[in-house]
C-alpha positions as CSV (number, residue, x, y, z in Angstrom):
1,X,0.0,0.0,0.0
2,X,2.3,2.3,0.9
3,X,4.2,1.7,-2.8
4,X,1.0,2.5,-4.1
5,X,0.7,5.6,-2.6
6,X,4.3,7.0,-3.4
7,X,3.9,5.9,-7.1
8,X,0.5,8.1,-6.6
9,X,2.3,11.1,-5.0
10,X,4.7,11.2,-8.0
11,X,2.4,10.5,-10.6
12,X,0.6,13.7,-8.8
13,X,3.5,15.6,-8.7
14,X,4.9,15.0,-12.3
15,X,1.4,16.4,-13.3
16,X,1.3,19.3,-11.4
17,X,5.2,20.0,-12.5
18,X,4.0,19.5,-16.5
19,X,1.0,22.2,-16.2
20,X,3.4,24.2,-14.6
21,X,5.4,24.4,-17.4
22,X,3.0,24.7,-20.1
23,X,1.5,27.4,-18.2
24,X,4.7,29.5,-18.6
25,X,5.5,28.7,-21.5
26,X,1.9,29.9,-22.6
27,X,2.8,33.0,-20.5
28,X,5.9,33.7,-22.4
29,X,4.7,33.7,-25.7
């Protein structure tokens, strides 16, 4: 369980890194 919940955390966090960076790189243009 607790594997699953780390692979969750990063999953989360990889997504929250990748709007992130869309959203300024929609801001710089």
């Amino acid at each position: 369980m607790r594997y699953r919940r780390f692979k969750a955390l990063i999953l989360a966090g990889w997504g929250a890194s990748t709007l992130l960076i869309l959203g300024v790189a929609a801001a710089g243009q």
